[in-house]
C-alpha positions as CSV (number, residue, x, y, z in Angstrom):
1,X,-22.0,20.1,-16.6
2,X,-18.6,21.7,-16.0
3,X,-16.1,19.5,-14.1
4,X,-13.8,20.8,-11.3
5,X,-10.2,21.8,-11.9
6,X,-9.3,18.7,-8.8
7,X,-11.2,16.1,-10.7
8,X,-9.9,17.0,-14.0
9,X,-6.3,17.2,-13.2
10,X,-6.3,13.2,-12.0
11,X,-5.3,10.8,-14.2
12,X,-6.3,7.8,-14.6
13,X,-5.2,4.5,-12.3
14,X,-3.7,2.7,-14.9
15,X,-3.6,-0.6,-12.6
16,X,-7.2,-0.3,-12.7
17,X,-7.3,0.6,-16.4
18,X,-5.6,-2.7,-17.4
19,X,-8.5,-4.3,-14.9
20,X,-11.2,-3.3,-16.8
21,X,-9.5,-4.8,-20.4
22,X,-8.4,-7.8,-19.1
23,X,-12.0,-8.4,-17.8
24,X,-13.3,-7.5,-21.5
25,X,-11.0,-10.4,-22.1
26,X,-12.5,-12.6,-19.6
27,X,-16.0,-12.5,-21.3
28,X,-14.5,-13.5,-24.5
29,X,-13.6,-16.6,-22.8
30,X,-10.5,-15.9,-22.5
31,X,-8.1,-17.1,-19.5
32,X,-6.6,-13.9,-18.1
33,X,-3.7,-14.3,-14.7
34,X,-4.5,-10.9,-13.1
35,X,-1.3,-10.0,-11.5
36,X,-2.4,-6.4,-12.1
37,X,-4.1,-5.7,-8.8
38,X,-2.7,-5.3,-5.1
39,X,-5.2,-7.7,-3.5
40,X,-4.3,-11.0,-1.4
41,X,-5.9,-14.1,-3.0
42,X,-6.3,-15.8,0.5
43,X,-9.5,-13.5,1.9
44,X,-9.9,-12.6,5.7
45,X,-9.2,-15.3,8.1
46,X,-12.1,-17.3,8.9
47,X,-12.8,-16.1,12.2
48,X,-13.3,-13.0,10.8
49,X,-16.1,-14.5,8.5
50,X,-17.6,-16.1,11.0
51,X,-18.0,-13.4,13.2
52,X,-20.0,-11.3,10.3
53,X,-22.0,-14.4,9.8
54,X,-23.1,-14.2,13.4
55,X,-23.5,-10.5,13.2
56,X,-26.3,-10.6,10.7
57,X,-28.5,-12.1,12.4
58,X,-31.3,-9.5,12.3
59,X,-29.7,-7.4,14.8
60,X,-29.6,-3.1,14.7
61,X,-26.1,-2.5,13.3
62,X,-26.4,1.2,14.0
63,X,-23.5,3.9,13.7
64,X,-21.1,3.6,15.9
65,X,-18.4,6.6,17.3
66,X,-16.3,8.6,14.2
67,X,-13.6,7.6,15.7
68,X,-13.8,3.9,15.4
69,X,-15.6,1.2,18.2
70,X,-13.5,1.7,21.9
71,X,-13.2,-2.5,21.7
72,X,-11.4,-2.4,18.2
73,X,-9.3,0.5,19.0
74,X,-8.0,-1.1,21.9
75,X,-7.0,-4.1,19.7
76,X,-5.3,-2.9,17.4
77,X,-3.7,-0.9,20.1
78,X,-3.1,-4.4,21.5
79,X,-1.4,-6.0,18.2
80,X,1.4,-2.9,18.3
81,X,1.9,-3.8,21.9
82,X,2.6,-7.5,21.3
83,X,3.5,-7.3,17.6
84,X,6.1,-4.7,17.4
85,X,6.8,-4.0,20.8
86,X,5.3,-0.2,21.3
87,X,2.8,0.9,23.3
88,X,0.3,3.4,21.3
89,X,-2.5,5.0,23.8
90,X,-5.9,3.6,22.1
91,X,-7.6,7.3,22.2
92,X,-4.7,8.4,19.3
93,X,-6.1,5.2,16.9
94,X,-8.5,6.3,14.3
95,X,-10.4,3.4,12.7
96,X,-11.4,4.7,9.0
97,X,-13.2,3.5,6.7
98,X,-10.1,1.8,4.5
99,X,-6.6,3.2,4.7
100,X,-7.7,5.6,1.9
101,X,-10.7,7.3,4.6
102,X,-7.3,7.4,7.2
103,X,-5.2,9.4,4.5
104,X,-8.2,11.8,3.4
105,X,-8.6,12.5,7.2
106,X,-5.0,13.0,7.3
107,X,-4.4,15.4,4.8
108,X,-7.4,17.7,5.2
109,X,-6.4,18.1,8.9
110,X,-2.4,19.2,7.7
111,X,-2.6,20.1,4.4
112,X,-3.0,23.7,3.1
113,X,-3.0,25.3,-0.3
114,X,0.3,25.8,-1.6
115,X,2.0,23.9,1.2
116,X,5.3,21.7,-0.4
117,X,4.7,17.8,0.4
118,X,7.7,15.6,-0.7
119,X,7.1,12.4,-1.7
120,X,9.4,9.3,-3.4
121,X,9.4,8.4,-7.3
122,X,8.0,5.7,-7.8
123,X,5.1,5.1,-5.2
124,X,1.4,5.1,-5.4
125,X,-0.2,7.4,-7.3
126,X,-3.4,7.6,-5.3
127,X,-1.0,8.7,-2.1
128,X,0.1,12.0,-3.6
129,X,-3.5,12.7,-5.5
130,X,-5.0,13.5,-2.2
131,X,-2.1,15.7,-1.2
132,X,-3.1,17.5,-4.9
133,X,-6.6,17.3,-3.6
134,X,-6.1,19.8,-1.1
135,X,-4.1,21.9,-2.7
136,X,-0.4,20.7,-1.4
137,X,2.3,20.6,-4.4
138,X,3.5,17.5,-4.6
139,X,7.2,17.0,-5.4
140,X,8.4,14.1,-6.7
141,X,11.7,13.2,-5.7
142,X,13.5,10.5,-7.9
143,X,15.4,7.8,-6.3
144,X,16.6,4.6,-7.6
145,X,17.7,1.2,-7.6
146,X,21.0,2.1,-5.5
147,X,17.9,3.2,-2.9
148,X,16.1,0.5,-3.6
149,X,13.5,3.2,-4.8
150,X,12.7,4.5,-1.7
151,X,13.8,8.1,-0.1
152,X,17.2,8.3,1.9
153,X,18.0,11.0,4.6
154,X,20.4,12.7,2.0
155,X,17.4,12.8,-0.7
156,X,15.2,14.8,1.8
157,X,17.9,17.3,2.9
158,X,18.4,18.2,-0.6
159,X,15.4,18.8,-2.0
160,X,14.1,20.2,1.4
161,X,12.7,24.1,0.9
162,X,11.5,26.6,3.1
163,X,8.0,25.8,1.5
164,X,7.5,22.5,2.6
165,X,5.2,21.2,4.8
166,X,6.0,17.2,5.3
167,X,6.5,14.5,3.4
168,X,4.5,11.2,2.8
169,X,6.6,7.5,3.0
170,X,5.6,4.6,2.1
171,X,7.6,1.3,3.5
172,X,7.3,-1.0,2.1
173,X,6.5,0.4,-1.0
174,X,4.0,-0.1,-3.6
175,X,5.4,-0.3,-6.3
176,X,8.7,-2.1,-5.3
177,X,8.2,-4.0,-1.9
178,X,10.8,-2.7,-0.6
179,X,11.4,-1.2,2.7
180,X,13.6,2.3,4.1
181,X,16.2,0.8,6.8
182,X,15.0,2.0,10.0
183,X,18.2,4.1,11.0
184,X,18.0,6.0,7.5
185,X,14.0,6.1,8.4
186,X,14.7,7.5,11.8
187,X,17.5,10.0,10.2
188,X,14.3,11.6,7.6
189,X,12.2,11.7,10.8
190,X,14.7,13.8,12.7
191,X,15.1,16.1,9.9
192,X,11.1,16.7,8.8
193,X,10.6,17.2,13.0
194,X,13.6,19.2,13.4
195,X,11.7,21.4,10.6
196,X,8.6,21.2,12.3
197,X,7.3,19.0,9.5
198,X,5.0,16.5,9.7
199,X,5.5,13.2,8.8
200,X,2.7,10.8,7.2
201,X,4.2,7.3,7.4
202,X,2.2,4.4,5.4
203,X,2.8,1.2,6.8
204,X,-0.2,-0.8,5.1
205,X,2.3,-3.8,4.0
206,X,4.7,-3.4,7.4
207,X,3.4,-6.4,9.0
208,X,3.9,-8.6,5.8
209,X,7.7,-7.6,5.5
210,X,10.5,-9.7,6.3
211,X,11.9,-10.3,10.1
212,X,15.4,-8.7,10.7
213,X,18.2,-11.1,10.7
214,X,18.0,-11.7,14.3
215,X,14.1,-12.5,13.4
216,X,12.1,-9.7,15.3
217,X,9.0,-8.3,13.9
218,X,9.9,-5.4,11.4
219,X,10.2,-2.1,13.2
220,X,6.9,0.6,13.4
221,X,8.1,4.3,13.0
222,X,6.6,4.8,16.2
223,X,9.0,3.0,18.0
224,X,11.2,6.3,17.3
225,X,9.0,8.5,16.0
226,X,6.1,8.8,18.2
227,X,4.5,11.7,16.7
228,X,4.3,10.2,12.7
229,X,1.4,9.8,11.6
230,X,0.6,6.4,10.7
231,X,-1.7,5.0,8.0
232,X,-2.7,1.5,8.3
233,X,-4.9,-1.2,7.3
234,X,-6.8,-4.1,7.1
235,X,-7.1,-5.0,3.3
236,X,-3.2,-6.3,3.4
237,X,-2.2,-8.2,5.7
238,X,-5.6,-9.8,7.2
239,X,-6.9,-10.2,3.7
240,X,-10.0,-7.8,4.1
241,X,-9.8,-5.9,0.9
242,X,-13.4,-5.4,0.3
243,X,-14.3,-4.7,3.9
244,X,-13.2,-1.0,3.5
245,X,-11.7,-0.9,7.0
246,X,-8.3,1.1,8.1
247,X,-6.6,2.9,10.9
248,X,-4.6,5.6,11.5
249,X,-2.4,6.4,14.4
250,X,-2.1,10.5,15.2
251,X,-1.0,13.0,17.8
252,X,-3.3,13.5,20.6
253,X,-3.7,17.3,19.5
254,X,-4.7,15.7,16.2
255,X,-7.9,13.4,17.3
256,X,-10.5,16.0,18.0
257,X,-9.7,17.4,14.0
258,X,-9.7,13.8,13.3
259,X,-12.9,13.0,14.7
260,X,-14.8,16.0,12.9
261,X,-13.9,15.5,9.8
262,X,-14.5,12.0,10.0
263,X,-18.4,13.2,11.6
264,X,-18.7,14.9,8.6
265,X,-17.3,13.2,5.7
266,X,-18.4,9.5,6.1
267,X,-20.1,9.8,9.8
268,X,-18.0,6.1,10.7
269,X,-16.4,3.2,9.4
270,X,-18.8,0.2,8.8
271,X,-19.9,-1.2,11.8
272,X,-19.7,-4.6,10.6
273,X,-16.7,-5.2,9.2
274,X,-15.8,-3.3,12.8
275,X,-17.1,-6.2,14.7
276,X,-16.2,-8.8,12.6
277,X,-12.4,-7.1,12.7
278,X,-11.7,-7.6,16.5
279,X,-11.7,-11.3,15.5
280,X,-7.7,-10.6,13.3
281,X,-6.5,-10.3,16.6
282,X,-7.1,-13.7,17.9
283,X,-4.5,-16.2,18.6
284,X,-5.8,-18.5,15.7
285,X,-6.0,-15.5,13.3
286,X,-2.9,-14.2,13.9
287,X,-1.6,-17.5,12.9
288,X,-3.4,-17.9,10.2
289,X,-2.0,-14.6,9.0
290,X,1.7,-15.5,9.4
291,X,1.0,-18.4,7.7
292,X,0.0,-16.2,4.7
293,X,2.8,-14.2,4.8
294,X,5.1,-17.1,4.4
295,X,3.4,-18.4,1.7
296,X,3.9,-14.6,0.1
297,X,8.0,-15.1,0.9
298,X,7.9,-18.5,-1.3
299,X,5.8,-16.9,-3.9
300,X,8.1,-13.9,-3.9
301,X,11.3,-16.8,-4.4
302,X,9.3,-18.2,-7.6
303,X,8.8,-15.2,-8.8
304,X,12.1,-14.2,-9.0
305,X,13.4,-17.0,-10.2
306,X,11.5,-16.9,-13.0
307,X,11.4,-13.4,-13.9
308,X,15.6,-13.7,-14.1
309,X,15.1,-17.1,-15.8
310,X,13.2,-15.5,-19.1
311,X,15.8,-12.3,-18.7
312,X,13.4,-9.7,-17.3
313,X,15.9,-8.6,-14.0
314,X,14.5,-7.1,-10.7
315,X,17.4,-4.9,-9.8
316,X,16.3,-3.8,-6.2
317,X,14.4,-7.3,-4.7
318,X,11.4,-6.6,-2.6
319,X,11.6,-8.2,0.8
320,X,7.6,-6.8,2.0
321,X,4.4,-6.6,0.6
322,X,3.4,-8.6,-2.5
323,X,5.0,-6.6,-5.6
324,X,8.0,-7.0,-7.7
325,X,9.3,-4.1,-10.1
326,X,10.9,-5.8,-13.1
327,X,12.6,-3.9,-15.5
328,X,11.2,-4.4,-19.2
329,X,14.2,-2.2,-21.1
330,X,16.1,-5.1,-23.1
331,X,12.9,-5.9,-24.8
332,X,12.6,-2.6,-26.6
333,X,9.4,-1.7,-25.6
334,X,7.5,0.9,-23.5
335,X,6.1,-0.1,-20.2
336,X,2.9,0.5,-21.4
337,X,3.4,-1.7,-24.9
338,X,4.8,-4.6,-22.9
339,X,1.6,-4.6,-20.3
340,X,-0.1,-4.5,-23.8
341,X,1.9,-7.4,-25.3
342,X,1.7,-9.4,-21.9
343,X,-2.1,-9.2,-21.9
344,X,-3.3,-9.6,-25.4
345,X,-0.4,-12.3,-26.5
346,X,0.4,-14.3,-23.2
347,X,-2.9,-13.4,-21.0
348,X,-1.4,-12.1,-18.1
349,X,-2.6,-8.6,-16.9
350,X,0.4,-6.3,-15.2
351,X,0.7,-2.2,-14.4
352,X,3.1,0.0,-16.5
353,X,5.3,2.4,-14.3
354,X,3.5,5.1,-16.2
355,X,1.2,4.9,-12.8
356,X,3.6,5.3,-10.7
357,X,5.6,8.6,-11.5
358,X,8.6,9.1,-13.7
359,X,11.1,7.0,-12.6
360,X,11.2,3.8,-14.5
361,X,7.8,5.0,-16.1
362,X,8.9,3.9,-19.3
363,X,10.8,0.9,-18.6
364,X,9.5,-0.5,-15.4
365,X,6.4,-2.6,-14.7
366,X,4.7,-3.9,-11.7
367,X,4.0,-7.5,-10.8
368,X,1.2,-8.5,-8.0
369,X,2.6,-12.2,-6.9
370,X,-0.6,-12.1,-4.3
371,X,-1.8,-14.8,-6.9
372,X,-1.8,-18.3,-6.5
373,X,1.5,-20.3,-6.8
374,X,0.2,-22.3,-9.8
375,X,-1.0,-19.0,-11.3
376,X,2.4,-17.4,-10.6
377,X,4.4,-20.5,-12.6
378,X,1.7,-20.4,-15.5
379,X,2.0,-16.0,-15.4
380,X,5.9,-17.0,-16.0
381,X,5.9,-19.6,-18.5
382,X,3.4,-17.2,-20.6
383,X,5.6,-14.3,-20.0
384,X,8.6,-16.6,-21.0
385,X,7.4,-17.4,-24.2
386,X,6.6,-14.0,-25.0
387,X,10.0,-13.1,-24.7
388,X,10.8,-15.7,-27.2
389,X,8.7,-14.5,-29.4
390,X,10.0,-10.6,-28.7
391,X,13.7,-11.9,-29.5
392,X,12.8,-13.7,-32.1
């Protein structure tokens, strides 16, 4: 059977690789911390349970519209409203079937061969393999720690040619957790539109950053950029991982695309997790989910106090999402030997930067705190005592 070029040329999630050996691990009997994978330990918020309990009931749970349920796209419509102060028109919200659906959709409806998509080093690697997928080259611009690893304004400008198409931001970020200011945000907007660029703006881990210092909800892109694109989701902050269930925000021009492709390439999202999704956007959900999130900040504070404590130092801290991006340099290994040393010697499974580009490939490694607190201080203690053991 001869394999297409597209498969062929992507690699391998490496997050997921480490996955599969620290579960070989596990049926050894051994006691693996999996800090490894992006995924919140706390599940959706019971209301949300509930309401699929009461959905399977024996009742037709047929296909609903492409484009998502009218009643859910009017939430989430509803949570930018009262969460972030904007007011998004529910006919431009796509409900996909995960965030990853939202940025297929996305990208077949912009992206041509040969079109020039910049994107920040380090971020997720599964972001720029469907730009690949359709063709787009994807370039890598590096950026580090006096960015806090994301893209600036003056980053864009200079590696801006007449071939490219758009660019793709994440913010926060996965790897780091950390976040693009919204001025210097606002600044790469006007450029890309000035360009008549678009502008594909994940926000999957907005709504678990930190407040501003006057304590308002962090800003959407949309609140200057009405046109970006926005990908969104469910799996982050309301806990819903496994219920495949995403959104995207786009142009009016863009929803009829949207909705074919969409038609054709997975018909609609699940109608039950859609259902069972209207209940996030209850009063007592939305509590329960800020609740989360401050138990995220505390974990985030033990983490790095630990991390500096056994002399592995975070030089740009996160202040969103779940992730911290340590640098592993002073012990003289790889990336990839530490994440090897850390889960055959101490137990604890991590990501190299290898996945994540080529900045701090080598020398960076990502940390999931979405773990328990009591797993988080045992992950450290281990960790600790493997540094020992490396000095020694």
């Amino acid at each position: 059977m001869k394999i297409s070029q597209r498969a062929q040329s992507i690699a391998p999630f490496f997050a997921m690789e480490f996955g599969k050996h620290a579960a070989a691990l596990e049926a050894q009997g051994r006691d693996i911390i999996k800090l490894n994978i992006g995924e919140p330990d706390f599940g959706a918020p019971p209301a949300v349970i509930q309401a699929a309990r009461n959905l399977m009931d024996g009742r037709s749970l047929a296909y609903t519209s492409a484009l998502g349920i009218p009643e859910l796209r009017e939430a989430i419509a509803g949570f930018y409203r009262n969460a972030h102060g904007v007011n998004v028109a529910p006919a431009r919200i796509v409900v996909t079937a995960g965030a990853s659906a939202a940025l297929l959709l996305v990208t077949a409806a912009l992206v041509n061969p040969g079109d020039e998509a910049i994107v920040g080093d380090p971020s997720y690697p599964c972001n720029r393999q469907f730009l690949s997928s359709f063709g787009a080259h994807v370039k890598l611009v590096a950026t580090d720690a006096a960015t806090r690893y994301q893209l600036d304004a003056a980053a864009v400008r200079a590696n801006w040619t007449e071939k490219t198409s758009g660019l793709l931001i994440a913010t926060p970020s996965n790897p780091t957790g950390t976040s693009i200011p919204s001025s210097e945000l606002n600044a790469i907007c006007e450029w890309a539109r000035s360009n008549d660029a678009w502008r594909i703006v994940d926000e999957i881990y907005l709504n678990l950053s930190d407040p501003d210092s006057q304590g308002r909800s962090p800003q959407t892109v949309l609140s200057f950029d009405p046109d970006a694109i926005v990908i969104n989701s469910f799996s982050k902050y309301f806990g819903m991982t496994g219920w495949r269930l995403g959104w995207c925000v786009v142009p009016d021009a863009l929803v009829p695309t949207m909705e074919r492709l969409a038609q054709n390439y997975y018909i609609c999202p699940s109608t039950l997790a859609q259902q069972a999704a209207l209940a996030c956007f209850t009063p007592e959900s939305l509590a329960v989910c800020e609740a989360r999130r401050i138990e995220l900040v505390q974990r985030r504070a033990l983490v790095l106090e630990g991390l500096a404590r056994i002399g592995l130092p975070v030089s740009a801290p996160p202040d969103g999402a779940f992730f911290v991006y340590f640098d592993v340099s002073r012990t003289g290994l790889t990336s990839w030997q530490f994440c090897e040393r850390a889960l055959r010697d101490a137990h604890v499974a991590l990501t190299p930067g290898k996945d994540f580009g080529h900045c701090g490939a080598d020398t960076h490694v990502r940390l999931s705190y979405a773990a328990s607190a009591s797993s988080l201080k045992e992950a450290i203690e281990r960790l600790g005592g493997l540094m020992n053991r490396l000095k020694a």
